[in-house]
N, C-alpha and C positions, 0 to 999 in steps of 0.2 A: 323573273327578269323582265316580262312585259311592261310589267305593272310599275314595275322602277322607272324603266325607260319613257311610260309615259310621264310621269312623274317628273323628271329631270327634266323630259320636254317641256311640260307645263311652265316650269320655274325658268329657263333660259330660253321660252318663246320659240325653240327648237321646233316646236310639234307644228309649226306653221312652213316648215322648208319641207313642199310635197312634193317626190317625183309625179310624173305625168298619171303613173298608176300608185294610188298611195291604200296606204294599208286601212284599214277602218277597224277602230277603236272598238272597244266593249260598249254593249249599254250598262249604262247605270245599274238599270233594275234586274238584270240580269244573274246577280247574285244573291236577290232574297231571297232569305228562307222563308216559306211559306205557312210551315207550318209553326217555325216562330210567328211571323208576325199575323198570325192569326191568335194564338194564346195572348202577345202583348195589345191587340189590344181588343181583344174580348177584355181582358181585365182591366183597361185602363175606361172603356165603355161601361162598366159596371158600376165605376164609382164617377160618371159625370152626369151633371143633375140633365133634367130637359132642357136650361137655356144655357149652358155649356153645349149640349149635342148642336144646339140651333147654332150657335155663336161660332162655330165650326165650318158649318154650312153661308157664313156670309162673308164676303170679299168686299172691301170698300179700296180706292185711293191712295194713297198715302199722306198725301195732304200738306200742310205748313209744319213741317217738325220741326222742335227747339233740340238738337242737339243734346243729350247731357238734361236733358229737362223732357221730353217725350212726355210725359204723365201732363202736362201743361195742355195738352193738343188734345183734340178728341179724339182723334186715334189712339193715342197713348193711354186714355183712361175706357175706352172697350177695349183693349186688349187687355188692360189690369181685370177688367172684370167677366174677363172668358167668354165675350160677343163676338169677335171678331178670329177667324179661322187665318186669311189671305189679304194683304193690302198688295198693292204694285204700284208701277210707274214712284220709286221710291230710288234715288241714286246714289249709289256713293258705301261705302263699308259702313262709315261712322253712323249715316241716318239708317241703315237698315240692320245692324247690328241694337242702337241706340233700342227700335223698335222691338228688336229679337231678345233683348234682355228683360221688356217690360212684359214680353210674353213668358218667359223663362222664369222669371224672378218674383213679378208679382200677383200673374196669376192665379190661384187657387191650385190648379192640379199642372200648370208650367206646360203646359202643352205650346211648340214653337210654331213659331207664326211660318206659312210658306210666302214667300217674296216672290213676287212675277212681274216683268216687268214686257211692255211691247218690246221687242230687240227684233223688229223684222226683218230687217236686212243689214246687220250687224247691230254691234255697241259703239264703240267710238270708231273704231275701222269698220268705213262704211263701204258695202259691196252695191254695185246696182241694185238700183229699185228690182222686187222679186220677176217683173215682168223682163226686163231685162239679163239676170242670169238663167232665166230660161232660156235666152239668146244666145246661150253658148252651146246650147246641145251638150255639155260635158258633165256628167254626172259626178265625176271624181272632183272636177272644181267646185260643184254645190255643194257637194255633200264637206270638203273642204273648207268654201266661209262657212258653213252652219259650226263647224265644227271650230272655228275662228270665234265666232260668235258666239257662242256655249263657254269657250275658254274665258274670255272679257265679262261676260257676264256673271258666270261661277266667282270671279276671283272680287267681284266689285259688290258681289251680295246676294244676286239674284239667283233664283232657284229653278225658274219655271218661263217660259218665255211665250206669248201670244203668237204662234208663228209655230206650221207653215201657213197660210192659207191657200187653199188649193182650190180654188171655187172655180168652175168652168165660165169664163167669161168670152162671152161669143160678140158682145155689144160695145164698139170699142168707147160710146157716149158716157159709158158706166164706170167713173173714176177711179175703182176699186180694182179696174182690171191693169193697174200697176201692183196692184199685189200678189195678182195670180201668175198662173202660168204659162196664160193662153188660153187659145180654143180646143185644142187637142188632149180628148183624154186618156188617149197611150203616155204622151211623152208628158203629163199633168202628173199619172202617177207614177212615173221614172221621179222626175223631181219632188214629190212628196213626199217619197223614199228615201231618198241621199236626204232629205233636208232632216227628215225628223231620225235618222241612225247621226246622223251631226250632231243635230244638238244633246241628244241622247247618251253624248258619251259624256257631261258632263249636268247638262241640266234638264226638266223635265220639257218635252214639247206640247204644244198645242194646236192638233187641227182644227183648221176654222172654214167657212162658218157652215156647220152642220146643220139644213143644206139646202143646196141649190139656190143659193144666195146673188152669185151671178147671171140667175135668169130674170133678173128686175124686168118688166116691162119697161119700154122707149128707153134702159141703160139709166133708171130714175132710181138712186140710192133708195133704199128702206121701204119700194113700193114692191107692189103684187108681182109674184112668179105663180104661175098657172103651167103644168105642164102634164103630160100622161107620165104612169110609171113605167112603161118601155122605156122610153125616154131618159126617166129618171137613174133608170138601172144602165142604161147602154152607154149612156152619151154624160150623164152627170156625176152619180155615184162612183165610177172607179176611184180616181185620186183621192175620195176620201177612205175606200174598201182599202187600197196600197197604204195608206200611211197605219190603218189600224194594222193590217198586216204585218207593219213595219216592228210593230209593238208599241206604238204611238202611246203615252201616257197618260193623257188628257186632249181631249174636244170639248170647241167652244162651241153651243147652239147659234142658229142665226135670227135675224131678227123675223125674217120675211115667214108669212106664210107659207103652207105646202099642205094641200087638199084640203084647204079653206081652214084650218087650224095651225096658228103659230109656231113653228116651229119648238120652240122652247116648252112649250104643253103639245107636243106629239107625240101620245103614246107608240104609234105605227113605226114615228121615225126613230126614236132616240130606243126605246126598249125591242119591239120586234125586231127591225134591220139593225140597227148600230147593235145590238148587245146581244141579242140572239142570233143573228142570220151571222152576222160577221163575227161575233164571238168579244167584243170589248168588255174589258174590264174594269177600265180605269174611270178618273174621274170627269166627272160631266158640269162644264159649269157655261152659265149664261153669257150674252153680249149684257154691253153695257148697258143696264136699268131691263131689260128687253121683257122680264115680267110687269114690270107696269106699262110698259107700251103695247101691252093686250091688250091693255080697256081702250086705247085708242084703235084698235082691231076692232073693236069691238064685243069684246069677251067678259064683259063683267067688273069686277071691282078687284083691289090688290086681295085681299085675303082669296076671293076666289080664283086669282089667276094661280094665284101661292099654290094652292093645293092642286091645280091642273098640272102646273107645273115641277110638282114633288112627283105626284102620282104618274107622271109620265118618266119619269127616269131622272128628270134633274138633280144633282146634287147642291150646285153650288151658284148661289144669286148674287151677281155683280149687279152691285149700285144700286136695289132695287128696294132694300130693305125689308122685303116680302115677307121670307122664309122665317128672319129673327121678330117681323112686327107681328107676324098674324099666323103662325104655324101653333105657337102656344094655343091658341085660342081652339085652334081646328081641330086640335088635337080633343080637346075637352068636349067641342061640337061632337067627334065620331065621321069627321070629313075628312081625318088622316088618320093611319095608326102609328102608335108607335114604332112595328116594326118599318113602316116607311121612314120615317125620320134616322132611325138607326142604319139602315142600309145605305142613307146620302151622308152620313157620319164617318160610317167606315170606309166609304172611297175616299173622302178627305184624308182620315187618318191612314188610311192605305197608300197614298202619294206620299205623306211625308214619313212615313216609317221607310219605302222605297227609296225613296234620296237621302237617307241616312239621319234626318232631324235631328230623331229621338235620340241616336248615338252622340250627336254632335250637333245643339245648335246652329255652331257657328261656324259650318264646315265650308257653307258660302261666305265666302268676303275674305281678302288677306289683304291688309296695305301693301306690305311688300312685292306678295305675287302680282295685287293689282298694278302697283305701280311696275313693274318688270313687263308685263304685260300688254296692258290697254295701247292701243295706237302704237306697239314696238315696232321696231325698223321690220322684223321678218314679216311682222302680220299686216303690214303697208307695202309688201314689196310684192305678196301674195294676194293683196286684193289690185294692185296695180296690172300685176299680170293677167285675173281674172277679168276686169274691167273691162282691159283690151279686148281679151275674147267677146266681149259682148255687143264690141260694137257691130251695127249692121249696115256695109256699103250698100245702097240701096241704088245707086246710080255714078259710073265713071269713065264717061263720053273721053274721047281723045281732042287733045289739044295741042296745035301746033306738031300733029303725027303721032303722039304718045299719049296712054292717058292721065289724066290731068293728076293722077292720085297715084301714088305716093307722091309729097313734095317734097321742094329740094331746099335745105338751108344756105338759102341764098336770095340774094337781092334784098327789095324791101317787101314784107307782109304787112296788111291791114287785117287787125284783127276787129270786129265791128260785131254787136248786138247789144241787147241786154243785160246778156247775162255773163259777158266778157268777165265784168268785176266783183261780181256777187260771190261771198265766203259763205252764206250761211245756204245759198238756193244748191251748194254744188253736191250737195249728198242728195236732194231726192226726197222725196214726199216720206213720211212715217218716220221720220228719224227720228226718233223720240231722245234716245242719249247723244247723239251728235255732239262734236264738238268745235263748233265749225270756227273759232281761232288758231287750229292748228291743221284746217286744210288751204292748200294753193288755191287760187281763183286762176281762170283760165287764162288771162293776161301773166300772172306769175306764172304759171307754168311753160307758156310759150316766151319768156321773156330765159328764164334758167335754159331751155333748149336751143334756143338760138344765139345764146350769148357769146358775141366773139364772131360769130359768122352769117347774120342775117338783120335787119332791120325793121325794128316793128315799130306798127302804129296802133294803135288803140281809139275805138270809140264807141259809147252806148248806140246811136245812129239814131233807135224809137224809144216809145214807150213800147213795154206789155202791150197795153190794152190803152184805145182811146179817151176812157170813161177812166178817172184817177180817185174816185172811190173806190169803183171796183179794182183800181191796180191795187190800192192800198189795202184792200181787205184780203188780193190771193196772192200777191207778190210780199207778204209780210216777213218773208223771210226767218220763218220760226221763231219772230218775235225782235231780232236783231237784224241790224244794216238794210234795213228791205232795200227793194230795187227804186232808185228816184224816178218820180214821174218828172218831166222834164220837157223844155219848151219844145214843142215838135218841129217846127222848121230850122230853127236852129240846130237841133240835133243832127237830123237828115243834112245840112247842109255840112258840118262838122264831115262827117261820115264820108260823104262824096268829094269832100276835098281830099282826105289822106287816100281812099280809095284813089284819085286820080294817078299819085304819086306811087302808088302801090304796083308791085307788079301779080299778084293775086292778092284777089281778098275771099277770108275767112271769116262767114259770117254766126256768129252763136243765136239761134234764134230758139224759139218752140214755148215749150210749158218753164215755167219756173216750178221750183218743188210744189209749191200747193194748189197748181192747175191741176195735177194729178190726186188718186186717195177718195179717200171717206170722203163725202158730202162734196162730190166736186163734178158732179155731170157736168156734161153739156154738149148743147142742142146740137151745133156748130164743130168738125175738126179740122176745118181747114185752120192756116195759121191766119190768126188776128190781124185785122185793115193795116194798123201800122205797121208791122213787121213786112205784111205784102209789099205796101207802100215801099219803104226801104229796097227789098228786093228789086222791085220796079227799076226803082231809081237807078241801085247799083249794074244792075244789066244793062242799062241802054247806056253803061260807058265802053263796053266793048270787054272790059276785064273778065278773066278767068276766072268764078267764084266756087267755093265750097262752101254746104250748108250744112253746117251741124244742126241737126235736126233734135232738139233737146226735146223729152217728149216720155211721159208716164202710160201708156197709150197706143193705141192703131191711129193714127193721123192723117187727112189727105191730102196729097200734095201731088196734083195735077199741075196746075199750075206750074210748081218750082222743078217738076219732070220735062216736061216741057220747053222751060228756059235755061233752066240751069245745069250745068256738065257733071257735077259730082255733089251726092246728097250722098249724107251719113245719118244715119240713126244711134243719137247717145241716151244711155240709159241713167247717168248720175253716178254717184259715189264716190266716197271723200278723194279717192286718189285720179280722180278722172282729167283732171287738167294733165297730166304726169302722161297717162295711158294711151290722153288722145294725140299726146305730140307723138307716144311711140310709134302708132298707129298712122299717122296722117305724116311723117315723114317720113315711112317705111322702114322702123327697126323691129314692127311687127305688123304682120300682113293681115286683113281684117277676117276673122272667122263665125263672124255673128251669123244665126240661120234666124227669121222671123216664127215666131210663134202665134204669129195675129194675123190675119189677111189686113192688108190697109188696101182701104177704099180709094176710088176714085172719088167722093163726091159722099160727105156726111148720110146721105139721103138713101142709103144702100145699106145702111146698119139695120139692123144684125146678119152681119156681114163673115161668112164660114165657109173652110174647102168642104166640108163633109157634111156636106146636107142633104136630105134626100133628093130625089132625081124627082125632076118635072115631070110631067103628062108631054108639055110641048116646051122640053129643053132647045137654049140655045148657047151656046157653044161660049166659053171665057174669052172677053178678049174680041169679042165679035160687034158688031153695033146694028144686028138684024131688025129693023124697027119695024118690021110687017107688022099686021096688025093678028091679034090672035096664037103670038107666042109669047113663051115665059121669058120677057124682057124690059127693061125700062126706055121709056120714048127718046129719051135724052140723054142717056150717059151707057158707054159699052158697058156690056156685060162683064161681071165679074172685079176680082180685086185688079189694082194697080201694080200691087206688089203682093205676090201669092204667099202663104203659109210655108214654111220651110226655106222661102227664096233671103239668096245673099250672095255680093260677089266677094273674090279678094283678091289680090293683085298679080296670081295670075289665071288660069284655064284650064277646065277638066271635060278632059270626053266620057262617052261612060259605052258601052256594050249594053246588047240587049240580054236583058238578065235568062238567064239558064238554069233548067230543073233538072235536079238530080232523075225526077220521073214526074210522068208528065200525069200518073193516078196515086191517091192515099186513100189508106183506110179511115174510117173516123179514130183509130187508136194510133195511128203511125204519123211517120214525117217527110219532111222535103226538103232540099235544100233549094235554096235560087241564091245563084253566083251572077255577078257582076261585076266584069274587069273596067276599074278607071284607070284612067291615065291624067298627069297632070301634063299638059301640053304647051304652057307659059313656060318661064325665062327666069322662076325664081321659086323655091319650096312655099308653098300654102297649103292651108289644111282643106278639108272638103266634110262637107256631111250628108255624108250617102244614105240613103230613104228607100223606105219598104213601103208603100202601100198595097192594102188590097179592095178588093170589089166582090162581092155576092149576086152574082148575075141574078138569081133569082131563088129568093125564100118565101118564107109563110106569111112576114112583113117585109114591107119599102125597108131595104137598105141603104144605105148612107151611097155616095156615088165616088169613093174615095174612103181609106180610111189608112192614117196611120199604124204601122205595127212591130216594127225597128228602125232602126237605126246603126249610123260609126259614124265616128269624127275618124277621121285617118288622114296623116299629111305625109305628103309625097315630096319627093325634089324634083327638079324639072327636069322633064323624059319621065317621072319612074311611071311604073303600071303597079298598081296591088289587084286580086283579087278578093272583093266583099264577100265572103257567105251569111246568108239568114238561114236561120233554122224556121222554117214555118208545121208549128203544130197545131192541133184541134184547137187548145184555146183561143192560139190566133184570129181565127174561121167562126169561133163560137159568138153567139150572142144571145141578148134574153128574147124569148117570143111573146108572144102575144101572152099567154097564160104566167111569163115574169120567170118559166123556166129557161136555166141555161144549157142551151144547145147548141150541137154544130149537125145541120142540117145540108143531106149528100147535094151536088151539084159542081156548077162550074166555078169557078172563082177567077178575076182578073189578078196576077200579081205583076205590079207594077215597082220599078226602080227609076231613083233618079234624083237629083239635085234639091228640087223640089215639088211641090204638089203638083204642078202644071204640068211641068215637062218630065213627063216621065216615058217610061220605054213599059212595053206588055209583052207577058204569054200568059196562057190558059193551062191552071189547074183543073183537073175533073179529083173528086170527092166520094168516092164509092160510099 
């Protein structure tokens, strides 16, 4: 009956209407036989030559297909001749079927192709950029779009999705930290968890990037990470340990170094820990090209990265050609063996006898379900709600007595930025299947919400960026409608005119989708001259402003803290124009918690609550300039807007939290309760926080540390009581010697809204 029900859901979009607690799906893999698909394909390995096994092991593109003609394309003729295992980024039933039949049919031994395509934050129903639904704290909503996203994908062809990536990003210059989770790596592997049992109930997942990818030095894509393994194990490796745990299918290696050898050729990281310490089974495949970009590490030549990179655990070489150009040869040298090659064969064949291939080619892709499916009303009405969740009121000064946020549908609005009319920027950096002619732009969305009872005005006001090559190359708009660079006084002047007439204005400002992502540092987070400029302007009219703060990122915004009464933090995704009027005329109160510390002042990155404690600490939030303490000259200490911190429209007190006992064994437990109360004028949700402290171990401990969490929403007056269960693992961490321990003493546990403000009592630890 399960299995029906899901089934029914799938085909009527039903599986997308989730109560608040929703049920979670089977994995996939979950039902093979093992010791069948061990026999199928011992036997089916028996009869494939050596460049069959190779051809197995490499992933290219998908490329220019002809429809109905594939064999035409050069993808289409290595697949006829059993080279190629894996293409991706391939859209549509017709082209990935087209492809699946030339591996079917004209192969030699019909072994089917696996389709992977990037889906990182949805397929056509686009959910916030991933940095963003970490902003909702709600594990049942992630683990919900993924499971959104696994649906849209399975039905359009795809089998395997690049996604989740869970990289610890502590540096918010580092543009990729739009696809992680944050800084925290408690609630890093919460989310890596729901993400990959989501996609897992339909397609294969991919943790990325194996590892420690987000410790780029200066936040510089693709350059050196250098760190200790205490480190690595305490503060970096969890969320990728959680999602293997999770039963994760597939990890992607990373590009970066990790103890002076690549990643991709790390025997220590991919065979000891990944496979041995943590128990992985599944298949291991590269970033893109990332074995020829050794020899820019400086490691030697492609044949001999090939075979570091077999011999280390690799299976599987995207873009790099390595494994299929020069593994023959190695093999002949006695630089590989065979049994190497057959062990990175049969995790390939092991993934697709797991998702079913071998039964059914063509089990991904259905017109019909696609079309029932992709972008349906429920799977837009469920990223619409989750969206919400993610925004984060980061500031909401009172105005004229009350505060300025919620608005009211009335009068005239100015709605003013850049990014007011942009279709193709409103989903977010990575949107690789996007389909940005059938999402609202923020002008249509405010224009449906107000209609019949408020007056709007519309105006770009700036550019992006003053330099309009550079607009043109990150404002490109995924290739369509980019954003116009446009005469700048005239703009600004447009701008402050309806603004005059306005009775608030709403300003869309921040990152467009590809200030954020891959290859998108920079030096700089405050917002851009021209946007300043704008703001300038529009302040010294006296009007009431709201700043949507668009943004892939930790961002800093001193300045617009300072001047302005209400700042939002939006995270993107197709249904965001829709979410933000829910949210900003209060038919949903904001429940975003930050996952990032934002800076006051670029100059403060790598910028984190959980770092170790100083020699000569000074205090967050403090601006102690003496000379000879741990401070900067010129800007206070610490973040603007701390980790965890978010408001919503209305107020919560919290009690100092309470231990069941105030001693544990190292084998036992505790509870610490904390009564909130919401104390505002209307129900909001809260997201109550555990941290704790290790007064003193065998190494510096972190001065803070994540360790649960609730979302819980109250009505106005109510009181709940929170319990944590606090156990050893909690307490535990790795030592100096990379053992994991929980070592006797005192511990601080802390509760509280977020990182900052928190309330204390003292554990003792027999």
């Amino acid at each position: 009956m399960k299995r029906l029900l899901i089934i029914l859901s799938a085909l009527f979009c039903a599986a997308n209407i989730y109560a608040q607690k929703i049920e979670k799906g089977k994995d996939i893999f979950s039902d093979t036989d093992i010791t069948a698909m061990n026999a199928f394909i011992d036997n089916l390995m028996s009869r494939m030559t050596l460049e069959e096994k190779l051809g197995q092991l490499n992933q290219l593109p998908g490329g220019s297909i002809v429809t109905g003609a594939p064999l035409d394309s050069p993808t289409g003729r290595l697949i006829a001749e059993g080279k190629l295992g894996s293409v991706f980024n391939v859209k549509g039933v017709e082209e990935t079927h087209a492809l699946q039949k030339v591996a079917v049919e004209q192969s030699r031994l019909g072994i089917p192709l696996l389709v992977a395509m990037d889906v990182i934050h949805g397929y056509e129903t686009m959910f916030p950029v991933p940095l963003g639904m970490s902003c909702t704290w709600d594990m049942d909503a992630i683990y919900e779009s993924a499971c959104i996203a696994a649906e849209e994908s399975a039905a359009n062809g795809v089998a395997w999705t690049f996604s989740p990536m869970v990289d610890i990003a502590l540096d918010a210059r580092w543009g990729r930290q739009a696809e992680s989770a944050g800084e925290d790596p408690y609630l890093g592997s919460k989310v890596a968890e729901a993400m990959v049992k989501g996609y897992q109930t339909q397609i294969m997942a991919c943790v990325k990037h194996f590892a420690l990818y987000g410790g780029a030095e200066a936040g510089l894509d693709y350059q050196t990470v250098d760190m200790s393994r205490q480190r690595m194990f305490n503060q970096y490796f969890p969320p990728y340990k959680a999602a293997v745990e999770a039963g994760v299918g597939s990890v992607m290696s990373s590009f970066n170094i990790v103890d002076g050898i690549p990643a991709t050729a790390n025997r220590w990281l991919i065979t000891d820990v990944l496979r041995q310490q943590w128990g992985f089974k599944g298949l291991l495949v590269t970033d893109y090209a990332s074995i020829a970009e050794m020899n820019i590490h400086g490691l030697g030549e492609l044949q001999e990265n090939s075979v570091r990179a077999l011999l280390a655990g690799t299976d599987m070489d995207m873009c790099a050609n390595g494994f299929l150009g020069t593994l023959a040869q190695s093999l002949s040298e006695g630089k590989v063996t065979q049994a190497d090659i057959d062990r990175a064969c049969r995790h390939v064949l092991e993934a697709k006898y797991k998702l079913g291939l071998f039964k059914d080619p063509y089990r991904f892709g259905d017109k019909k379900k696609a079309k029932a499916v992709t972008y349906c009303e429920a799977n837009r009405k469920a990223a619409r709600r989750i969206t919400a969740e993610s925004f984060v009121l980061l500031k909401n000064d009172a105005y004229h007595g009350q505060s300025l946020l919620p608005l009211k549908k009335q009068g005239t609005i100015a709605l003013i930025g850049p990014l007011v009319d942009t279709r193709t920027d409103i989903s977010g950096t990575w949107s690789t299947v996007q389909a940005p002619e059938k999402y609202k732009t923020l002008r249509e969305g405010f224009q449906d919400a107000l209609k019949g009872k408020a007056t709007l005005l519309c105006a770009q006001g700036c550019n992006l960026l003053d330099n309009k090559k550079t607009q043109e190359t990150v404002a490109r708009g995924h290739g369509n409608e980019p954003i116009p660079f446009v005469d700048a006084d005239a703009a600004l002047q447009d701008a402050v005119a309806i603004a005059k007439q306005s009775d608030v204005v709403v300003c869309a400002l921040g990152e467009c989708a590809w200030m954020s992502g891959e290859g998108t540092s920079r030096s700089q987070l405050e917002l851009y001259a021209p946007q300043r400029r704008l703001l300038e302007a529009l302040s010294a009219l006296g009007k009431p402003i709201v700043l949507l703060n668009f943004a892939g990122r930790a961002t800093a915004l001193q300045w617009e803290d300072e001047h302005l009464p209400a700042i939002m933090n939006v995270w993107f995704g197709s249904e965001c124009a829709d979410a933000l009027c829910d949210v900003l005329f209060g038919e949903v109160s904001p429940s975003g918690r930050l996952t990032v510390s934002m800076p006051r002042v670029t100059g403060q990155e790598p910028l984190y609550y959980n770092r170790l404690p100083s020699g000569r600490p000074v205090a967050d939030g403090t601006s102690d300039y003496s000379v000879f303490t741990g401070n900067y000259i010129d800007v206070a200490q610490g973040p603007l807007y701390p980790f965890g911190y978010g408001l919503t429209y209305s107020t919560f007190s919290y009690s100092a939290p309470r231990l069941s006992a105030n001693e544990m064994t190292s084998k036992g437990s505790v509870e610490a309760t904390v009564t909130v109360t919401n104390t505002g004028s209307r129900e909001a949700t809260e997201v109550v926080q555990l941290y704790i402290h290790d007064r003193a171990a065998s190494i510096s401990r972190p001065v803070k540390e994540l360790k649960d969490f609730r979302r819980i929403t109250l009505k106005a007056g109510e009181s709940q009581e929170v319990t944590f269960r606090i156990t050893a693992d909690k307490l535990s961490f790795y030592n100096y010697d990379l053992q994991y321990v929980l070592e006797p003493g005192e511990f601080d546990i802390m509760t509280g809204p977020d990182s900052q403000n928190v309330q204390s009592t003292l554990l003792t630890v027999k």
